[in-house]
Structures are given as C-alpha cells and as structure tokens.
C-alpha positions in Angstrom: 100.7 103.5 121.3 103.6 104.7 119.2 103.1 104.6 115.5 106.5 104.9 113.2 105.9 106.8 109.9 107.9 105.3 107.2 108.5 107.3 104.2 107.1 105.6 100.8 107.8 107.0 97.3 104.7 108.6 95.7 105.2 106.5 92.7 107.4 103.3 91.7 110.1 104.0 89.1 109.0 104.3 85.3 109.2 100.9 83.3 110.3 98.8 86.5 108.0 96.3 85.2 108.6 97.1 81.5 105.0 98.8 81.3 103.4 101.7 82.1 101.1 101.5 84.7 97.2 102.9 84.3 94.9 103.5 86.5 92.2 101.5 87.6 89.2 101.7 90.4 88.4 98.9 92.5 86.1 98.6 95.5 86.9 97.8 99.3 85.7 97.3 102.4 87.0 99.4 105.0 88.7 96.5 106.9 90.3 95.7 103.3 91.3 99.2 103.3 93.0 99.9 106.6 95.1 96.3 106.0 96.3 97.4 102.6 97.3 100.8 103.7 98.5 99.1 107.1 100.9 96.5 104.8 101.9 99.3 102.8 102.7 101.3 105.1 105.2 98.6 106.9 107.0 97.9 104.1 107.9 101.2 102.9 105.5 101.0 99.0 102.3 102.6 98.1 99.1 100.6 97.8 99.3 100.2 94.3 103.1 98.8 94.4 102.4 96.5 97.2 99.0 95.3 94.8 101.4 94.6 91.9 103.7 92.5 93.6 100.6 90.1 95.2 99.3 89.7 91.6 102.5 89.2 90.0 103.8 86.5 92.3 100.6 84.5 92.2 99.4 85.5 95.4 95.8 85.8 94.0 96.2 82.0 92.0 96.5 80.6 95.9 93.2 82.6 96.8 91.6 80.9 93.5 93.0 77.3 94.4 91.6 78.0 98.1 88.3 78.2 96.9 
C-alpha cells in the first residue's frame, strides 16, 4: 500500500474569512478522527480548515434536517 503525502499549510491565511480564528476543543471518536485527518489530508487543508468549510456551507444543517 502506497500512501502519497500531500503538503498542507500549517495554518490558513489571516482574515480569509474576515475573522480571526480561536481555538476551540471538541471531542472525537477515533474513527471520527482518522476520517477527518484522512479528508484532510486528501485535499491538501488542515483539520480545522476542512471543519470551517463543512460548517460554513451548511453541511452540519443537512445532518440536523437528517434527524
């Protein structure tokens, strides 16, 4: 099995979203985890980037409406 390691920027550009980002601790399962970090890692963002951009396109409102 060949893994490809993508580089991702430590930390997205200042203000991209007109704010300043602060940090925050959530919990996860392991499985959670490993797909966030596995996601991530494919498309080239950190974890926290790739969070942002489920929240603000209203990823977690389809969760909700699943419900």
């Amino acid at each position: 099995m060949c893994i490809e390691i993508v580089p991702r920027p430590k930390r997205t550009e200042k203000d991209k979203y007109g704010e300043t980002k602060l940090r925050y601790q959530i919990m996860l399962t392991e499985t959670a985890s490993e797909e966030l970090d596995k996601v991530s890692e494919e498309m080239g963002i950190t974890r926290s980037e790739l969070i942002e951009r489920v929240i603000r396109q209203g990823l977690l409102r389809v969760v909700k409406n699943e419900e």
